[in-house]
N, C-alpha and C positions, 0 to 999 in steps of 0.2 A: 439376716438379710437374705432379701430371694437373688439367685443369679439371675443376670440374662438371661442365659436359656429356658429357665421356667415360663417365659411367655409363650413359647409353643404349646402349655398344658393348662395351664390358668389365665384367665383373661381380667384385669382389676376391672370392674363395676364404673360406668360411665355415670359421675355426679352428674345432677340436672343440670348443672348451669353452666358446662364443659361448654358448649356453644354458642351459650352467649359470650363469654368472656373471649373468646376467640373474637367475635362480631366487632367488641367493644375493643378490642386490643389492634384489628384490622382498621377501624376509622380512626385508630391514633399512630397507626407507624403506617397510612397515607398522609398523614398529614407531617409526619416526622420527612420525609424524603420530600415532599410537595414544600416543604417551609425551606427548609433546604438550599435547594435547587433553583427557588424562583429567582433569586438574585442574578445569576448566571444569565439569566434568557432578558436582562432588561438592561442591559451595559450602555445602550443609546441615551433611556432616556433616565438612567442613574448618572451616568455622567454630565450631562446636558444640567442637570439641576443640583448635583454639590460635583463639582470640575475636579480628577484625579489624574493622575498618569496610569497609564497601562499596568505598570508594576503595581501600583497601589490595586488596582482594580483585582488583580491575581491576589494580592493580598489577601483581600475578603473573605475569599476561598481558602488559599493554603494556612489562613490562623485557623479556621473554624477547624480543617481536617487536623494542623497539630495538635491545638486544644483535645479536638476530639482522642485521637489517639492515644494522647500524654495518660487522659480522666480514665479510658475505658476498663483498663483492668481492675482498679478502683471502685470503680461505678460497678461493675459485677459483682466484688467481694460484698459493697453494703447489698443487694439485693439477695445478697446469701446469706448474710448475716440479720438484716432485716425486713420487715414486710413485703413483698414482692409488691404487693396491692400499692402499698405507700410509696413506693419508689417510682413507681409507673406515671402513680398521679401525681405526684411533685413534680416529674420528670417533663410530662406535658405540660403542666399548668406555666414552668420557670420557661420552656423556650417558647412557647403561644403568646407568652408575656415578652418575651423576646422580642420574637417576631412583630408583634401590635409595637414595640420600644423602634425597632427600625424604621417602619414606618415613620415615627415622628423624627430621624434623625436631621442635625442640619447641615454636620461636618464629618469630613471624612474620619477623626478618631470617633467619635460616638457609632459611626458605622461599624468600625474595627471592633469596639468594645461590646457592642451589641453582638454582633458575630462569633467571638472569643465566649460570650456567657453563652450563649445558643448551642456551641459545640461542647461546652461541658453540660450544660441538662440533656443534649439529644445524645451523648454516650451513654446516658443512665436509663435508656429507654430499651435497647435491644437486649442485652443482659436481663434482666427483671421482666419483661414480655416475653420471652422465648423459654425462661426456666416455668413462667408463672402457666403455662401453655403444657407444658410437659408434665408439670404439679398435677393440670386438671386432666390430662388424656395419658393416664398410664398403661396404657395397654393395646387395643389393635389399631385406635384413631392418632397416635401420637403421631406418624410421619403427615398423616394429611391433614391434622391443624397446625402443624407445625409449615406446612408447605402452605399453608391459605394464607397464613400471617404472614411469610415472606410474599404473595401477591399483594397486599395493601403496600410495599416497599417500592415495588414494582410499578404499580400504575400511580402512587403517589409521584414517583422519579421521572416515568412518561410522561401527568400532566405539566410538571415542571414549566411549561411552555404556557399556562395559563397566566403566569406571572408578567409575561411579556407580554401578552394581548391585555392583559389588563390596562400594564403600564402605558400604550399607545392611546386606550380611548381615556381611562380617568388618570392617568398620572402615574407614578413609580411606584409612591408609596400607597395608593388603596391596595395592593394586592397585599400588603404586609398588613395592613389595618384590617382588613376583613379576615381573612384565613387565621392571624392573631387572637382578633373575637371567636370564629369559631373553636377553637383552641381551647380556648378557656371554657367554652359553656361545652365541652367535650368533656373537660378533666372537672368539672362541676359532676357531668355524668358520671364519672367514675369515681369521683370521689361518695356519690350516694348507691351505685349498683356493685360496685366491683368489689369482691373481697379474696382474699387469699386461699387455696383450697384446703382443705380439712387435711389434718397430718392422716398417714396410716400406716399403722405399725408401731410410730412414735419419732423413728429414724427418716421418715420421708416427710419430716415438718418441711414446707417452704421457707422458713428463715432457721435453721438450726441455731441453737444459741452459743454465745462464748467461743465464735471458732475465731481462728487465729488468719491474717491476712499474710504472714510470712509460712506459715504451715501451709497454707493454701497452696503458695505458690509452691515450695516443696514438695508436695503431694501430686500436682499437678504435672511439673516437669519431673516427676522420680519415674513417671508413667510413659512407657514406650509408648504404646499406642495415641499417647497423646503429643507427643513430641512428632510423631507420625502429622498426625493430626494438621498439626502448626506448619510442618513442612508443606503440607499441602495447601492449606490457605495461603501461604505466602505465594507460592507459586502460582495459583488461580488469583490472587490476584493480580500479579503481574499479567496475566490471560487476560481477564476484565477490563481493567482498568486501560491495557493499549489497547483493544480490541474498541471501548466506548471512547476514547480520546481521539481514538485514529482511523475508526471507520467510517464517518463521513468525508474524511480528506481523501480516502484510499479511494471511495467508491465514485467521488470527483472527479480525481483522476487518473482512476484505471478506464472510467467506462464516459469520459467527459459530460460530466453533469453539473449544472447551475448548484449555485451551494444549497438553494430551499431545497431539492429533487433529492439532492444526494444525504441532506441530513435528513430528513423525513421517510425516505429508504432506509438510512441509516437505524434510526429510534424506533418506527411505527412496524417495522416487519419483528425486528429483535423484540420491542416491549411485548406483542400477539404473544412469540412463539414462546418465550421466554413464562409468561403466564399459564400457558398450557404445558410444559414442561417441569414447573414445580407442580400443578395439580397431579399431572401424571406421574412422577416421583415420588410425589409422596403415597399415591394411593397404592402404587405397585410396591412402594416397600414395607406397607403394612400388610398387603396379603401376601407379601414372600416371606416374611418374616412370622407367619403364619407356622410356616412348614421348614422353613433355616433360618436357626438363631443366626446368622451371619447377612439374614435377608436385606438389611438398612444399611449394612457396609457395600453387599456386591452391588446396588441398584445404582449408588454411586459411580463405582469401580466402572458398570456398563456404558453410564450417562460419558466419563471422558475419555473412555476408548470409542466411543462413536464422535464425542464431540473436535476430536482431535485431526480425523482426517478431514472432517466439513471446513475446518477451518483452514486446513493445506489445502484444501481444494479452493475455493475462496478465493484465495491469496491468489492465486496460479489463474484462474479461469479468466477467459476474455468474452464469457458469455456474461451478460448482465443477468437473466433471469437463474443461469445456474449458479452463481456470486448469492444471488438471494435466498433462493433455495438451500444454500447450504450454509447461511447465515442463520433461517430459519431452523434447520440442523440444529445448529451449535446454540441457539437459543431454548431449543427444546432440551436438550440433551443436558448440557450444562448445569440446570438448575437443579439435576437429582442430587448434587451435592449438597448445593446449599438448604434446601427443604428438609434433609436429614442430618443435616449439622447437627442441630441439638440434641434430636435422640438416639446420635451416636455416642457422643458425649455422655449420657445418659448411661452407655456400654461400658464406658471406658474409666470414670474418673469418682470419684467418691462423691455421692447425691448429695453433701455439704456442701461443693465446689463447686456446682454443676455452672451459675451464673458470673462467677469468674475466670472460671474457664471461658467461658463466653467472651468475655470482656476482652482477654489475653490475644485471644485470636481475636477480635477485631482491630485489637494494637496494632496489631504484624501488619493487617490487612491494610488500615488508613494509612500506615507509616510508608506501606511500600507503595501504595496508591500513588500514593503523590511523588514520589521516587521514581513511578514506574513513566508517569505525567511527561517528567522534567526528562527521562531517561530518552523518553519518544522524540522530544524537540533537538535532542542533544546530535542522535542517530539521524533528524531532519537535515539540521543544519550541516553532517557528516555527508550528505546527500544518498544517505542510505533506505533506498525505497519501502514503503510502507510492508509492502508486503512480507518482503524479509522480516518484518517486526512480526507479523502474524504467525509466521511459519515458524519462529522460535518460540510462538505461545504456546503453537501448536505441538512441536517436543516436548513441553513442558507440561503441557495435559498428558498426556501417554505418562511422562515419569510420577505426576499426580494419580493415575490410573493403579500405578505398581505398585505404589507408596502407599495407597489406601486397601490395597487387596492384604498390605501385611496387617493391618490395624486387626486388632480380635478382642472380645469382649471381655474383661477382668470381673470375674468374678468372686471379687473378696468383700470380706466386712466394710460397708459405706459406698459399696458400689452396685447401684442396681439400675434395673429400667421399668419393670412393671409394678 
């Protein structure tokens, strides 16, 4: 097995079709966060046409994200165990089918069930995308296709808001009926262009065969730096997750704005910066890592020692434009972590596990999402000001900062990156 550090002296040979697969794997996890999220933005005219309570309405949401979470680890392990290529396409083809199934719903359980299927095929899409991504760019592009795929997440999550202008002029359900079709003639695409990348070596097959789902995870958690790892995803999300539940209410009423001004403040300056932020992550950490095998752990490390006082600042200011400004910050800054998730992972854990490893951390991630959701309401109704939520985010990047500066590269048999 080659270590890590060998990537500062050899560079693996970029297959032809490293860029397209990226392309082809970008219009399907826009459309994984865009299917999503459209439910959310159309509460008026979903409820108007099958009648729910409130609770039920949150429902929707919080089965899709337990489901989600419950499948994730799971959903890794077969993408390690089996074709990356297959798992992708099944993955889209079951929730686009989903999605097109909502649509026709009439009552609120067919809703539910619809929702519950959709979060177990859209767990099985990030794990098997993100290893299948790092399979084809072993070498100096691995952070910045790895970061381009997380902006198809991104501006899929932003337009989210199409679902709701849909539902105003033709109804609730075309937004679920059209983005469903498209869906499907997507993973029709993939199912004829996309294939899995060529082993090399022998040990860098994309599905290694006969590996074991309890070894995995042994193997996984026997690993410091990846228990590192986990601690920090958990933490950033607590970061994320109040920072997008609770920054249009903050920015309502710290700086008194109508709720369209303050969410569109909210979404439209965060989605920009946040975009240019993983591009710039990832591409600075593949020419640092150029010249320091540690280049894709520190780029992180710098992204939330900056994003951490933008976000104190923030909280505290009664300037509206320096509130943005430094939202825009933390939006940029922020994403160097996530853009180099994978191919730190990559550093750290055995190339058999790479996609359940993946999965594990998004466990952590959706679990405490929705924990972190319920935690924010809990602290509302305590009448504990928004900000104060921010400013403990913002501790909690710094301690993500420190946590990630210990991670270092293992380099033993089954673990490599180039």
């Amino acid at each position: 097995m080659t270590p890590p550090q060998q990537e500062l002296h050899t560079a693996a040979p970029l297959h032809a079709r490293a860029w397209l697969v990226v392309a082809l794997l970008w219009v399907a996890a826009f459309l994984n966060y865009l299917d999503r999220n459209m439910l959310t933005t159309m509460r008026g005219s979903l409820v108007e046409a099958i009648p729910m309570t409130e609770a039920q309405f949150g429902l929707l949401t919080s089965v899709f994200l337990w489901v989600y979470a419950l499948v994730s680890p799971v959903a890794g392990y077969f993408a390690d165990r089996y074709s990356r290529c297959r798992i992708v396409t099944l993955s889209l083809f079951v929730w686009s089918a989903m999605t097109w199934l909502t649509g026709h719903a009439k009552t609120f359980d067919q809703l539910l069930i619809a929702r519950a299927l959709m979060g177990i095929s859209e767990a099985s899409y990030i794990p098997a995308a993100f290893a299948l991504i790092v399979d084809y760019h072993r070498g100096r592009t691995r952070s910045r296709a790895s970061a381009l795929l997380l902006t198809g997440f991104i501006v899929g999550a932003g337009l989210g808001g199409l679902g709701g202008w849909i539902a105003e002029r033709h109804g609730w359900s075309s937004a679920f009926v059209i983005f469903g079709i498209v869906g499907v003639i997507h993973s029709v695409a993939l199912l004829l262009i996309l294939r899995d990348a060529p082993p090399e070596g022998g040990d860098n097959s994309p599905a290694a065969p006969r590996i074991n789902f309890g070894d995995a995870l042994v193997s996984l958690f026997r690993s410091v730096s990846f228990n590192l790892i986990l601690i920090v995803w958990a933490l950033l999300g607590l970061a994320g997750w109040g920072l997008v539940g609770w920054l249009p209410t903050y920015l309502g009423e710290r700086f008194h704005l109508d709720q369209g001004t303050a969410g569109l403040s909210a979404t439209g300056y965060l989605a920009v910066a946040t975009i240019a932020g993983a591009l710039l992550g990832g591409a600075w950490a593949d020419r640092w890592s150029r010249s320091n095998p540690l280049g894709r752990i520190l780029v992180p490390v710098v992204g939330l020692a900056v994003a951490a006082p933008a976000l104190w600042v923030a909280s505290e200011t009664s300037v509206f434009p320096v509130a943005i400004a430094c939202v825009m910050l933390f939006g940029v800054a922020r994403p160097f972590t996530d853009g180099n998730l994978m191919p730190i992972l990559c550093m750290v854990v055995d190339s058999r596990y790479r996609a359940t490893g993946m999965g594990v951390l998004n466990f952590f991630a959706s679990a405490i999402g929705g924990l972190t959701i319920y935690a924010g309401g809990m602290l509302r109704d305590a009448h504990v000001n928004v900000s104060r939520i921010f400013q403990f985010a913002g501790v909690g990047l710094l301690v993500c900062a420190a946590l990630m500066f210990l991670v270092k590269p293992t380099p033993s048999p089954g673990t490599q990156e180039s």
